[in-house]
Biotite code that builds the C-alpha atoms (Angstrom):
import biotite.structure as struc

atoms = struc.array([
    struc.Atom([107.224, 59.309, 82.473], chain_id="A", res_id=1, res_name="UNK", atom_name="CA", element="C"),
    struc.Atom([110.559, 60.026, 83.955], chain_id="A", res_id=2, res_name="UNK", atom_name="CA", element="C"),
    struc.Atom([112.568, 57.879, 86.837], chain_id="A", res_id=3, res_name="UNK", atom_name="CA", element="C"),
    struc.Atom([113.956, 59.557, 89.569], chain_id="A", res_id=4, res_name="UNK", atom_name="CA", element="C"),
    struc.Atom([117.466, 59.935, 89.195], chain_id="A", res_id=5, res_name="UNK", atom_name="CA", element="C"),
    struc.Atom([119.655, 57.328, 91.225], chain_id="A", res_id=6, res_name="UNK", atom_name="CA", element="C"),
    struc.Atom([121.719, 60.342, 92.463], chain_id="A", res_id=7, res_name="UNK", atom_name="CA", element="C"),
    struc.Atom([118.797, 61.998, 94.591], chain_id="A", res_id=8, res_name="UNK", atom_name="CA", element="C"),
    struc.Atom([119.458, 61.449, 98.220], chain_id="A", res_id=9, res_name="UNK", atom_name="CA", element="C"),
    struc.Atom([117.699, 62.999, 101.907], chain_id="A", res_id=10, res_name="UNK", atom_name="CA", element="C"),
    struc.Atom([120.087, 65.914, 103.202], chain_id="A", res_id=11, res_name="UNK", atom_name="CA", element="C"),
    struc.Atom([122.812, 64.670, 105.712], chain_id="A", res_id=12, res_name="UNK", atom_name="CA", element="C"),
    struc.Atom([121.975, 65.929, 109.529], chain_id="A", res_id=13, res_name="UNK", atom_name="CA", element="C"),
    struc.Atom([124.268, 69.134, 109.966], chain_id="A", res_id=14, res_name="UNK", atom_name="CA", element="C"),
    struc.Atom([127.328, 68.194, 111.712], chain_id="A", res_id=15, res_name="UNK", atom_name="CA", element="C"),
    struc.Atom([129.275, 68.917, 114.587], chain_id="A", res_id=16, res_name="UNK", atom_name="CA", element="C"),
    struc.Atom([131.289, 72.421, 114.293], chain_id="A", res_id=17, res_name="UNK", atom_name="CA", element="C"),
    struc.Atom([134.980, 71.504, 113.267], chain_id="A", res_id=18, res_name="UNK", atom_name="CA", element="C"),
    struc.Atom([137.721, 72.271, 115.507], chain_id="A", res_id=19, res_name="UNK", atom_name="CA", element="C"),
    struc.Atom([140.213, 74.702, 114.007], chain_id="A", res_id=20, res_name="UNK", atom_name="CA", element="C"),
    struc.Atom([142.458, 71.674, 112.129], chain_id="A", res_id=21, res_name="UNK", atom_name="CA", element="C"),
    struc.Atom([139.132, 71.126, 110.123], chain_id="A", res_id=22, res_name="UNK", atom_name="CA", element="C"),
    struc.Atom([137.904, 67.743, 112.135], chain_id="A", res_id=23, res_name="UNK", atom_name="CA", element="C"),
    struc.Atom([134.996, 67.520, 114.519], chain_id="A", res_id=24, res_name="UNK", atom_name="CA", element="C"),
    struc.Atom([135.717, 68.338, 118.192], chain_id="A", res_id=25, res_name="UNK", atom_name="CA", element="C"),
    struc.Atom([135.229, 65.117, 120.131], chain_id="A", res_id=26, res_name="UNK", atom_name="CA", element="C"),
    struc.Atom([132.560, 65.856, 123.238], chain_id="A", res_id=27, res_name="UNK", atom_name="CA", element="C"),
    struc.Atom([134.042, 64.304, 126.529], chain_id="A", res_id=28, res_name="UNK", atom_name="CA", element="C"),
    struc.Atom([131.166, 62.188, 128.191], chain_id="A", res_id=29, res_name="UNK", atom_name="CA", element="C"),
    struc.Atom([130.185, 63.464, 131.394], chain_id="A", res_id=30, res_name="UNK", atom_name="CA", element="C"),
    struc.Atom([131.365, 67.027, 130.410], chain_id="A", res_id=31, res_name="UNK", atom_name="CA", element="C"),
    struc.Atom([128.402, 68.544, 131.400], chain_id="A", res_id=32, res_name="UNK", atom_name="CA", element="C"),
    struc.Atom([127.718, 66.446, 134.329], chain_id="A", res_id=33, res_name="UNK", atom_name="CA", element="C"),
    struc.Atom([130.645, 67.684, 135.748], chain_id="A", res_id=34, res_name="UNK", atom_name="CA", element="C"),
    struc.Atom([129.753, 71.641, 134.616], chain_id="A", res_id=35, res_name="UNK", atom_name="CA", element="C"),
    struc.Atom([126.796, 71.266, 136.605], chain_id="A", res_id=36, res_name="UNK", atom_name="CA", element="C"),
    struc.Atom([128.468, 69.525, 139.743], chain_id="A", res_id=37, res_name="UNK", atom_name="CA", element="C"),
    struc.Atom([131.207, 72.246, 139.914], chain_id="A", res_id=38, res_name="UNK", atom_name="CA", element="C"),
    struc.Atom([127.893, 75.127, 139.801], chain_id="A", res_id=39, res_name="UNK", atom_name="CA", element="C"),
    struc.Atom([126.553, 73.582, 142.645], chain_id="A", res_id=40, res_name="UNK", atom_name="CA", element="C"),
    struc.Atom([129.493, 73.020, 144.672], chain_id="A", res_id=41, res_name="UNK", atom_name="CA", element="C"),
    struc.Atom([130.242, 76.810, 143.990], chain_id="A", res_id=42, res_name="UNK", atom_name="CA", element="C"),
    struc.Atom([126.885, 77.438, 145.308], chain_id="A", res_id=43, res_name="UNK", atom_name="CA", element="C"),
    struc.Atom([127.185, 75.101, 148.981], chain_id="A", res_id=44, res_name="UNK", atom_name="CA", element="C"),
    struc.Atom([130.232, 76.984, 149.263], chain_id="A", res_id=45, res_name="UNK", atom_name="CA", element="C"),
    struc.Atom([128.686, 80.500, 149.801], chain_id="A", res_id=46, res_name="UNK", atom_name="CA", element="C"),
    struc.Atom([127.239, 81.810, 152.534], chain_id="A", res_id=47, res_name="UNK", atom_name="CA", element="C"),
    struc.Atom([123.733, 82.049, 152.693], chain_id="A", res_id=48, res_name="UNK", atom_name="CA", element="C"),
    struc.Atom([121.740, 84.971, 153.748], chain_id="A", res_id=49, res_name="UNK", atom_name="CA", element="C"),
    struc.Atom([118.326, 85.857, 154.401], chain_id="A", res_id=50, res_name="UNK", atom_name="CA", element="C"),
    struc.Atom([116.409, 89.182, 154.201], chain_id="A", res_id=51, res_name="UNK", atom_name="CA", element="C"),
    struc.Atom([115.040, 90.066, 157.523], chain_id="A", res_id=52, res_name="UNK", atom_name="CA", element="C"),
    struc.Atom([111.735, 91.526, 155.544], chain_id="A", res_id=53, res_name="UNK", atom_name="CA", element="C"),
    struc.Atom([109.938, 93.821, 156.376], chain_id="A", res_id=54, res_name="UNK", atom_name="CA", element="C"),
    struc.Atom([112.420, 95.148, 159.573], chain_id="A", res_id=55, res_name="UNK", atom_name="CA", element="C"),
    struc.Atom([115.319, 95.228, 156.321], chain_id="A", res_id=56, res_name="UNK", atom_name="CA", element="C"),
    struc.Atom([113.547, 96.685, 153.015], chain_id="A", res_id=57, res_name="UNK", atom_name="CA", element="C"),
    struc.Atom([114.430, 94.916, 149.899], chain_id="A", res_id=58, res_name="UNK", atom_name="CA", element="C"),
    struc.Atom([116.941, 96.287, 147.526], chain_id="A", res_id=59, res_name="UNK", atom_name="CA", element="C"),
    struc.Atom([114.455, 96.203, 144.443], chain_id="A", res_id=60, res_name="UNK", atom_name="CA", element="C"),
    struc.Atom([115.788, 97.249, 140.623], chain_id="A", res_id=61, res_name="UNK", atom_name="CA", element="C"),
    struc.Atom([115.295, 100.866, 139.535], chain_id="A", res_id=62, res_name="UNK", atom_name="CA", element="C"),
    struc.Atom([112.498, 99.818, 136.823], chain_id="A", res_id=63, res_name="UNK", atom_name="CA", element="C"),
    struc.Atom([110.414, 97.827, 139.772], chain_id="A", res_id=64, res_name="UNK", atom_name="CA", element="C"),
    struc.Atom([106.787, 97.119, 138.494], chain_id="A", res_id=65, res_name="UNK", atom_name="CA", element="C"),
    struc.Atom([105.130, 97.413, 141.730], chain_id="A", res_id=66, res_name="UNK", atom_name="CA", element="C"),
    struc.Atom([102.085, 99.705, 141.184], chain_id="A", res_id=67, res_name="UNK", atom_name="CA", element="C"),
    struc.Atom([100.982, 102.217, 139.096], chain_id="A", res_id=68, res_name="UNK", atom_name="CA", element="C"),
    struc.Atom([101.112, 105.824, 139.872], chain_id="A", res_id=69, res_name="UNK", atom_name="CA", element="C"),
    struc.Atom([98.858, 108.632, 137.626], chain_id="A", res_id=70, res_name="UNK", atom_name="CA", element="C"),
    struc.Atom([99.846, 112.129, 136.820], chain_id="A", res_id=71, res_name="UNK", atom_name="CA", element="C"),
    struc.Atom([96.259, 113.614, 136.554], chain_id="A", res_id=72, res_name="UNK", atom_name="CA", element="C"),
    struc.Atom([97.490, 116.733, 134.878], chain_id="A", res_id=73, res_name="UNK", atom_name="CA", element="C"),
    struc.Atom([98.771, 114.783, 131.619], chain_id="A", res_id=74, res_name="UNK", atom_name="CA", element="C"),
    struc.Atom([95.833, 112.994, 131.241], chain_id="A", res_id=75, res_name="UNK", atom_name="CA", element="C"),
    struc.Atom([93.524, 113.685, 128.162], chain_id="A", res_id=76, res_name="UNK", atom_name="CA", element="C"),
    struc.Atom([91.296, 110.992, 128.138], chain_id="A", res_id=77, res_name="UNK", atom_name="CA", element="C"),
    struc.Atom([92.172, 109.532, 124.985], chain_id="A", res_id=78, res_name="UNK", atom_name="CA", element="C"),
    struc.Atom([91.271, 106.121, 126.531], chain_id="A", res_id=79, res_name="UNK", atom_name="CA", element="C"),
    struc.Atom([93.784, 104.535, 125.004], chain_id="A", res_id=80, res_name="UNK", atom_name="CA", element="C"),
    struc.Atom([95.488, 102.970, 128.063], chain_id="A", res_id=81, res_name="UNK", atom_name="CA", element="C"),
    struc.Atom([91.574, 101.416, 129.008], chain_id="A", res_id=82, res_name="UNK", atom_name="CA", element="C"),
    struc.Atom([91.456, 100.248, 125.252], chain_id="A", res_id=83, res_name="UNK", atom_name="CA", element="C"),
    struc.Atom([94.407, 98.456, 125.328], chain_id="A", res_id=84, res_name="UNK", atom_name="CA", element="C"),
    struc.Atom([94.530, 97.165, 128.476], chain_id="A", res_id=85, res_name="UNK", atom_name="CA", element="C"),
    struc.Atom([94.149, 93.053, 127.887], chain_id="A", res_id=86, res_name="UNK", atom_name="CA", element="C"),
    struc.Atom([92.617, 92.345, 131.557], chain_id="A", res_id=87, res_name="UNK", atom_name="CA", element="C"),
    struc.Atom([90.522, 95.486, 131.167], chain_id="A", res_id=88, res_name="UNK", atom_name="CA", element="C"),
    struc.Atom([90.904, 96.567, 134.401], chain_id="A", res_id=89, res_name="UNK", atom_name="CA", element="C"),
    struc.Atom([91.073, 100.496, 133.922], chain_id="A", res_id=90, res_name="UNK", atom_name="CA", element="C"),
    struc.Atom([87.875, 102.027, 134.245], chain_id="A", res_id=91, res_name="UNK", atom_name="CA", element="C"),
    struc.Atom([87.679, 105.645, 132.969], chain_id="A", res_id=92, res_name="UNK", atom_name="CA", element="C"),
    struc.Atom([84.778, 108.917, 133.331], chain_id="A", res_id=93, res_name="UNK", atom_name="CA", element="C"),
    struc.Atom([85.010, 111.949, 131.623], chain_id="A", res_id=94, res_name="UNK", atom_name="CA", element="C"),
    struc.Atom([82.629, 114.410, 130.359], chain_id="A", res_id=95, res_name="UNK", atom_name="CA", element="C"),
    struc.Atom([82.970, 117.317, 128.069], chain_id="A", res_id=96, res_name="UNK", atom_name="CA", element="C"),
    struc.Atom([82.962, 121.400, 128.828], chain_id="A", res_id=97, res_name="UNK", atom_name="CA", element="C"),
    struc.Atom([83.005, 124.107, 126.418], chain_id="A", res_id=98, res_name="UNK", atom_name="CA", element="C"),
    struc.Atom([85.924, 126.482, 126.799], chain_id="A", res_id=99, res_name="UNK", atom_name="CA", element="C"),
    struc.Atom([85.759, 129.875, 125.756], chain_id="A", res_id=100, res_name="UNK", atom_name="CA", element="C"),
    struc.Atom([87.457, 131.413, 122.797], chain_id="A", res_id=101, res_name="UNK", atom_name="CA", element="C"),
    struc.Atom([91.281, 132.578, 123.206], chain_id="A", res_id=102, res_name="UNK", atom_name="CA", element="C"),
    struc.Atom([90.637, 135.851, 121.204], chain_id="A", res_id=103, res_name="UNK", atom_name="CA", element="C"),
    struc.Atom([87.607, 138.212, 120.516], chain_id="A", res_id=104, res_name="UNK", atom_name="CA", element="C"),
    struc.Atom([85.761, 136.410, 117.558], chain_id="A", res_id=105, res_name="UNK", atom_name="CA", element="C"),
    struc.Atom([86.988, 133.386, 117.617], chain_id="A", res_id=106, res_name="UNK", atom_name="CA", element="C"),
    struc.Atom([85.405, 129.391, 118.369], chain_id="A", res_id=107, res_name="UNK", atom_name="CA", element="C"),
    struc.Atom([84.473, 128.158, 121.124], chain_id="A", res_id=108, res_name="UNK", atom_name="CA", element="C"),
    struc.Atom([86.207, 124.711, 121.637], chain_id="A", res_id=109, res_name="UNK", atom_name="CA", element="C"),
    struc.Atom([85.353, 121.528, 123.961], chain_id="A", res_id=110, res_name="UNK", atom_name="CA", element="C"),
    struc.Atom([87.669, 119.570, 126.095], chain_id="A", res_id=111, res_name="UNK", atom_name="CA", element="C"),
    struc.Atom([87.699, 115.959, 128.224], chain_id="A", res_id=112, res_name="UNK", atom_name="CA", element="C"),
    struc.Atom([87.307, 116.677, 131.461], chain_id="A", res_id=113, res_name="UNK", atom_name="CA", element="C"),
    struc.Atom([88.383, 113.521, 133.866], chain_id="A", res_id=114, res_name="UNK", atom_name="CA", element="C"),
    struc.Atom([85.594, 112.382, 135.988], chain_id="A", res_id=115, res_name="UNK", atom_name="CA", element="C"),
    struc.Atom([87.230, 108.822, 137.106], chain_id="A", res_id=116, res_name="UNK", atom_name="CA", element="C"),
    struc.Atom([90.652, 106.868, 136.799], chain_id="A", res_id=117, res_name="UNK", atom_name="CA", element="C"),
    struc.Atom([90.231, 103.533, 138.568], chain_id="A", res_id=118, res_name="UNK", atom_name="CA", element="C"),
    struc.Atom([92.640, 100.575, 138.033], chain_id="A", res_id=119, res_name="UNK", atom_name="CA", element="C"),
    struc.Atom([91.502, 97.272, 139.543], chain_id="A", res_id=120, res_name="UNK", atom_name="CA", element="C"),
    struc.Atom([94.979, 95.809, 140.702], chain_id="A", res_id=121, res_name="UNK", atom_name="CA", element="C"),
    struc.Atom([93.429, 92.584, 141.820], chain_id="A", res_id=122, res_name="UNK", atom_name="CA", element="C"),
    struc.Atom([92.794, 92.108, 137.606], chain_id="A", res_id=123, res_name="UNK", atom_name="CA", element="C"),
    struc.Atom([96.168, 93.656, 136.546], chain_id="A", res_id=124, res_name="UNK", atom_name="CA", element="C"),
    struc.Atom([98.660, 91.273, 135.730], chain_id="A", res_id=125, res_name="UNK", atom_name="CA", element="C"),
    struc.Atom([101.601, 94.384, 135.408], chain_id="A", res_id=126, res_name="UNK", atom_name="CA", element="C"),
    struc.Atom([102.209, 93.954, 131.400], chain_id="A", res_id=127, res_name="UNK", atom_name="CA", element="C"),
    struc.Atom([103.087, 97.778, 131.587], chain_id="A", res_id=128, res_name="UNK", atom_name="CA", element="C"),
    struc.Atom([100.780, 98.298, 128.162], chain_id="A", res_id=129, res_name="UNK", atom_name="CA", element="C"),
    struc.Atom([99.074, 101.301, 129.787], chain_id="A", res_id=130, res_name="UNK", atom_name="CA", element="C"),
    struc.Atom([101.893, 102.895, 130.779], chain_id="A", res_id=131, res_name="UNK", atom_name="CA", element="C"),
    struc.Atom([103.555, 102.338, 126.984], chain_id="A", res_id=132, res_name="UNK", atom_name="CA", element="C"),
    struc.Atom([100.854, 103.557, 125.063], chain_id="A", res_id=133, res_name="UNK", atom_name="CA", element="C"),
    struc.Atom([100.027, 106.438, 126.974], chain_id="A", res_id=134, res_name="UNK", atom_name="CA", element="C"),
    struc.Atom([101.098, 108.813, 124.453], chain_id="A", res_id=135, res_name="UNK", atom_name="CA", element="C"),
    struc.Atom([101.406, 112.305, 127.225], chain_id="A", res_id=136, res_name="UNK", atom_name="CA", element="C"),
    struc.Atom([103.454, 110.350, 130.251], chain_id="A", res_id=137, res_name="UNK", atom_name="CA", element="C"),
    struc.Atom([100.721, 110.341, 132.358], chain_id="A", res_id=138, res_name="UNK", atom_name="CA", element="C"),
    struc.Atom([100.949, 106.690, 133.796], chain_id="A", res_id=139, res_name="UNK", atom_name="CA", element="C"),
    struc.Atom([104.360, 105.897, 135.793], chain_id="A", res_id=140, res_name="UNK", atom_name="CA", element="C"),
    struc.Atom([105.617, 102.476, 137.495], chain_id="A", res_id=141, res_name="UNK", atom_name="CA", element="C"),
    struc.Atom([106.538, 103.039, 141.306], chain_id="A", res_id=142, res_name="UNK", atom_name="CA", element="C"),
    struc.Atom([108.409, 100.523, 143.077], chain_id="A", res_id=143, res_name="UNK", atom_name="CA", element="C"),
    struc.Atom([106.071, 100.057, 145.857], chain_id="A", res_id=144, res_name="UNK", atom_name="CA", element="C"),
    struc.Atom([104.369, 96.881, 146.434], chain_id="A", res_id=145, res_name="UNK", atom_name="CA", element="C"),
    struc.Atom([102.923, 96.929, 149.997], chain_id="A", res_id=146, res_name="UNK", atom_name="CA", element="C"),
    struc.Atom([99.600, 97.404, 149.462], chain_id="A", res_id=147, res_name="UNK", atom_name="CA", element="C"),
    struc.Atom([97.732, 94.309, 150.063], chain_id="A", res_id=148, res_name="UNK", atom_name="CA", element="C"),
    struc.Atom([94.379, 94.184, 151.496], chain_id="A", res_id=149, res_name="UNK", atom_name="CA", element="C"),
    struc.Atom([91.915, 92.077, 153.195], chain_id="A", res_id=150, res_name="UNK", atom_name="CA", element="C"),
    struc.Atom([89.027, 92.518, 150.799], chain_id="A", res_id=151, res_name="UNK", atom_name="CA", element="C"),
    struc.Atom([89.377, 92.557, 147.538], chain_id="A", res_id=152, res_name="UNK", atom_name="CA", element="C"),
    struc.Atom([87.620, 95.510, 146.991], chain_id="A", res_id=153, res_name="UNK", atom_name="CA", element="C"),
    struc.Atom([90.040, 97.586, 148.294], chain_id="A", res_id=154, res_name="UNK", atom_name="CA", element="C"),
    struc.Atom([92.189, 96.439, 145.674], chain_id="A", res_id=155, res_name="UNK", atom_name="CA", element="C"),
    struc.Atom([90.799, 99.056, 143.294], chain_id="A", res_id=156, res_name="UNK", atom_name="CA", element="C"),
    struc.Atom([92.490, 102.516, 143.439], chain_id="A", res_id=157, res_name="UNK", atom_name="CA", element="C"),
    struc.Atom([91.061, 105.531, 142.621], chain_id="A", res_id=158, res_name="UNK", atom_name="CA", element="C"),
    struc.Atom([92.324, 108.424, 141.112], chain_id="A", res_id=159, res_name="UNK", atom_name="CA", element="C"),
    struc.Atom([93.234, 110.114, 144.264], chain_id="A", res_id=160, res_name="UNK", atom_name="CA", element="C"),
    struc.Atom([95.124, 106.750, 145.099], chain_id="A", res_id=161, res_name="UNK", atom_name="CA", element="C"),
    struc.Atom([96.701, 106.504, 142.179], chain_id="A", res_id=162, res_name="UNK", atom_name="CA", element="C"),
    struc.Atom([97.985, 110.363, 142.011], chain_id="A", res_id=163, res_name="UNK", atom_name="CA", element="C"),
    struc.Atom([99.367, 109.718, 146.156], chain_id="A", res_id=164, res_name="UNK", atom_name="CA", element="C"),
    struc.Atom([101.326, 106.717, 144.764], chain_id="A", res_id=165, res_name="UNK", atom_name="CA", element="C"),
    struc.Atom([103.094, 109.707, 142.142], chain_id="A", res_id=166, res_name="UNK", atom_name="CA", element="C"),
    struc.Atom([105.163, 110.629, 144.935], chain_id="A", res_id=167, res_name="UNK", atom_name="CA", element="C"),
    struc.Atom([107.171, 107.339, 144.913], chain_id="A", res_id=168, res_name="UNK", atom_name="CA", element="C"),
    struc.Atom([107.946, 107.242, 141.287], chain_id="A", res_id=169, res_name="UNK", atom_name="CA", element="C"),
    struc.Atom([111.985, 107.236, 141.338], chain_id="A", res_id=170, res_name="UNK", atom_name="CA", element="C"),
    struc.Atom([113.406, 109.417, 139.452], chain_id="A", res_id=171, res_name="UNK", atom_name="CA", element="C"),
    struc.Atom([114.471, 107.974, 135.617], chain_id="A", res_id=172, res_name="UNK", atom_name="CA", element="C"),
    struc.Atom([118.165, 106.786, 135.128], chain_id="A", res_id=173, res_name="UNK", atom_name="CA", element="C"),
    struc.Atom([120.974, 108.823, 133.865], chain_id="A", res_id=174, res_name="UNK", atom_name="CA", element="C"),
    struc.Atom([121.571, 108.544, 130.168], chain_id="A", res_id=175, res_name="UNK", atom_name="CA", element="C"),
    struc.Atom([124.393, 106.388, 128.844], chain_id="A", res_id=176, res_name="UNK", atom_name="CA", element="C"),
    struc.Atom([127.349, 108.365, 128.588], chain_id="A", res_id=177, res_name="UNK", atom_name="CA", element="C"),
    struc.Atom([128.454, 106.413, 125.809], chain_id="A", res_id=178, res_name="UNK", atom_name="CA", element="C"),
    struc.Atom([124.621, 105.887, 124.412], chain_id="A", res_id=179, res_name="UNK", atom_name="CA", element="C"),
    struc.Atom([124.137, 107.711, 120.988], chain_id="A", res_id=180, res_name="UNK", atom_name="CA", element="C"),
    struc.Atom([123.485, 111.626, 121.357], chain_id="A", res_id=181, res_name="UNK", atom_name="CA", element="C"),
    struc.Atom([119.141, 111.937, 120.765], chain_id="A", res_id=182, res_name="UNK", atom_name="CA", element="C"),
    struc.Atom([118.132, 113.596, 117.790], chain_id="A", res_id=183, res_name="UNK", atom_name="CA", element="C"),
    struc.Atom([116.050, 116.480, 119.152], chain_id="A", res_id=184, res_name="UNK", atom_name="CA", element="C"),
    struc.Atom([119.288, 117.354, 121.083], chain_id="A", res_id=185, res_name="UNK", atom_name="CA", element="C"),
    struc.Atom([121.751, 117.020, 118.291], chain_id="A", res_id=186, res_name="UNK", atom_name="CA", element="C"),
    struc.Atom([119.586, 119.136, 116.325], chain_id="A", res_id=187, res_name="UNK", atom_name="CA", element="C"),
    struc.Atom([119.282, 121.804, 118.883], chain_id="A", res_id=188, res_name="UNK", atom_name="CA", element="C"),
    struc.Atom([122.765, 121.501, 119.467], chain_id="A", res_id=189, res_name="UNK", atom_name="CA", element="C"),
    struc.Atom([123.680, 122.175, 115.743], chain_id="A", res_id=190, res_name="UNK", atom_name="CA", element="C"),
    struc.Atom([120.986, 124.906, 115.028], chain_id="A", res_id=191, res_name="UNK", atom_name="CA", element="C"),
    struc.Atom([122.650, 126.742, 118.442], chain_id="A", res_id=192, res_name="UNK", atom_name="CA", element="C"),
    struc.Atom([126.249, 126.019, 117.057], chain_id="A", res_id=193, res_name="UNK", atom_name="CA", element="C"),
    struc.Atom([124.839, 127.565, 113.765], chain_id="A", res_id=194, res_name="UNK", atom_name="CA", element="C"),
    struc.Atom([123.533, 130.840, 115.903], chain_id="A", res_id=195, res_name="UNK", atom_name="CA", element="C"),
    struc.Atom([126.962, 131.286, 117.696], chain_id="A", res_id=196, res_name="UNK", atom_name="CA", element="C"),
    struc.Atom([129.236, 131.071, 114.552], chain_id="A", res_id=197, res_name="UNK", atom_name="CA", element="C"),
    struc.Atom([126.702, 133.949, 112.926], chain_id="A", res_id=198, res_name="UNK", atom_name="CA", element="C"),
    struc.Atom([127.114, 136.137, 115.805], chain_id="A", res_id=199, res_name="UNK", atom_name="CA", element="C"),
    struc.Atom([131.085, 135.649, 115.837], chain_id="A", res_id=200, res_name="UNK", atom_name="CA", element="C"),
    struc.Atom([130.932, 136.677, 112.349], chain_id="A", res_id=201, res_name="UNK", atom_name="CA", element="C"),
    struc.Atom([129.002, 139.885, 112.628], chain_id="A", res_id=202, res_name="UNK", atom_name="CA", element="C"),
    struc.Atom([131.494, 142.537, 112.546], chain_id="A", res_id=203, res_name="UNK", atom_name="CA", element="C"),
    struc.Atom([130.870, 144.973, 115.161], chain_id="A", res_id=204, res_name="UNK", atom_name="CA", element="C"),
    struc.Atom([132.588, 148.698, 116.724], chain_id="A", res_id=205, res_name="UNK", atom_name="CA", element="C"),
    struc.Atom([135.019, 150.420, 114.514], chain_id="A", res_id=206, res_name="UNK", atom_name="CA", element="C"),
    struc.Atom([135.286, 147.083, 112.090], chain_id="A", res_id=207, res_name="UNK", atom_name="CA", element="C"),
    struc.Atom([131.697, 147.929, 110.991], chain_id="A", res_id=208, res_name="UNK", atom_name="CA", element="C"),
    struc.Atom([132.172, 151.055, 109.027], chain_id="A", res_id=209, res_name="UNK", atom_name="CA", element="C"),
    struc.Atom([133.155, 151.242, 105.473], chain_id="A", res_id=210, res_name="UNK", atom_name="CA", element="C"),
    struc.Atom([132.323, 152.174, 102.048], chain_id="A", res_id=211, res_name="UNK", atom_name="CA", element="C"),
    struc.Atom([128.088, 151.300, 102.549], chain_id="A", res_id=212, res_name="UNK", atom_name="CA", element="C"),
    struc.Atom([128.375, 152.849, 106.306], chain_id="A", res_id=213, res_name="UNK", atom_name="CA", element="C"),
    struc.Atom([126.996, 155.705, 106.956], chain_id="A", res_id=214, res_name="UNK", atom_name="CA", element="C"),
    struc.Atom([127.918, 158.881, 109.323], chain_id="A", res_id=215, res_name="UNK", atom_name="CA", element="C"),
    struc.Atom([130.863, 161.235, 110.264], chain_id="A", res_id=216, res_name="UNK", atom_name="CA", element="C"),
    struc.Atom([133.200, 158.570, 109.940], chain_id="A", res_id=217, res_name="UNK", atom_name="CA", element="C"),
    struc.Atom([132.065, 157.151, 106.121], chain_id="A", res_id=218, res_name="UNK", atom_name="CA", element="C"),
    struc.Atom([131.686, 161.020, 104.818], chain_id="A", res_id=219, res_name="UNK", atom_name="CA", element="C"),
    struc.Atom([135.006, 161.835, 106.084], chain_id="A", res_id=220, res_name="UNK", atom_name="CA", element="C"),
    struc.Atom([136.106, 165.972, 106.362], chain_id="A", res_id=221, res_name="UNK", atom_name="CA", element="C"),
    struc.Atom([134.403, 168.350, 104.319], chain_id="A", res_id=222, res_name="UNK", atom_name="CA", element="C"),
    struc.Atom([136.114, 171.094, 102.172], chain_id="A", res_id=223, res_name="UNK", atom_name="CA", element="C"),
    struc.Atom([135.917, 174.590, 103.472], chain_id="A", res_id=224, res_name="UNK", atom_name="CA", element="C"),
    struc.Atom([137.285, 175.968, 100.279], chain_id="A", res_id=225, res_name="UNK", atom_name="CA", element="C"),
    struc.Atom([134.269, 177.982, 98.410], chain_id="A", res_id=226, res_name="UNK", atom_name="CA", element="C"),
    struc.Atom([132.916, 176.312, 95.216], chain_id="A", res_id=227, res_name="UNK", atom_name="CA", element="C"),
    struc.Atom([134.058, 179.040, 92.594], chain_id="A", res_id=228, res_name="UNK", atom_name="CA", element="C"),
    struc.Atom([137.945, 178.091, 92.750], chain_id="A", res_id=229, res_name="UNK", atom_name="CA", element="C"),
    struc.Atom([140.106, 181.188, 93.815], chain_id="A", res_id=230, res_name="UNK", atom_name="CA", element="C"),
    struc.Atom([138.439, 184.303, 94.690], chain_id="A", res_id=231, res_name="UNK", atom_name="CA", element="C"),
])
């Protein structure tokens, strides 16, 4: 059986980052003491002000997760915002109808038709899942927040609720101007580009005839002479 070699040792604790000579910058005691004095004496300094809510709205952040507003017409009832939903607060109806075929002998198909949207916003805890899943943009944040009741009943919005609160949805942000250009748009971009360069290259008017044009300008004057040489 073999000994453990003499020269087997714990790992060292990482040291401190070297200064820029190569030796350990030395911390001054109190350093952050006095870091957190001078951020408080910054903050007695200021002046303080309070929002005279609700005579003075507040200035809330575009993205606001106040309530959730429904576009009805997106919806398909794929039931995965009610699926995913961890507080299972989204309660949704639907039954099926049988739409007629598109063209003379063809099938007969069957579509979700929405009965009920419901969320229960005294159970929501605003994670925004519902809204991320929702694969056809039909669940929107609004900024509002006044809508507190006295029984908590009245807490649950129905559809109809749900689609009025639509109206405050803001509008989303402009697009980083120097954000990278979206693929569907470079690609329309390019396949336009492509389009325009084909067009330019068509020749067209007077530039189009030659040897494989036809008409009075490719057969060019005919003879009047007769066919039998001299008469």
């Amino acid at each position: 059986m073999s000994r453990p070699s003499h020269d087997h040792h714990t790992p060292a604790a990482p040291e401190a980052p070297a200064a820029p000579s190569g030796r350990p910058r030395p911390s001054i005691p109190g350093s952050g003491l006095a870091k957190g004095l001078a951020v408080t004496l910054r903050t007695m300094t200021r002046k303080t002000v309070t929002q005279q809510y609700p005579d003075a709205q507040p200035e809330l952040p575009p993205r606001t997760r106040g309530v959730i507003g429904l576009f009805e017409e997106n919806c398909t009832v794929c039931m995965l915002c009610a699926r995913e939903c961890p507080d299972w607060c989204i309660y949704i109806d639907s039954h099926k109808e049988t739409v007629p075929p598109a063209a003379p002998g063809g099938r007969e198909r069957s579509r979700n038709v929405l009965d009920r949207f419901a969320i229960d916003f005294s159970l929501c805890m605003y994670c925004g899942i519902c809204i991320e899943v929702c694969p056809f943009d039909a669940l929107f944040w609004s900024p509002e927040f006044e809508y507190a009741e006295t029984d908590i009943h009245e807490l649950t919005h129905e559809r109809d609720k749900l689609r009025e609160w639509m109206w405050t949805v803001p509008a989303p942000p402009a697009l980083d101007p120097a954000a990278e250009e979206p693929k569907e748009i470079a690609a329309a971009r390019k396949t336009a580009e492509k389009l325009a360069a084909a067009a330019r290259a068509e020749p067209t008017g007077p530039e189009a005839t030659g040897p494989d044009a036809t008409g009075p300008e490719a057969t060019g004057p005919r003879s009047t002479e007769p066919e039998g040489g001299d008469a």
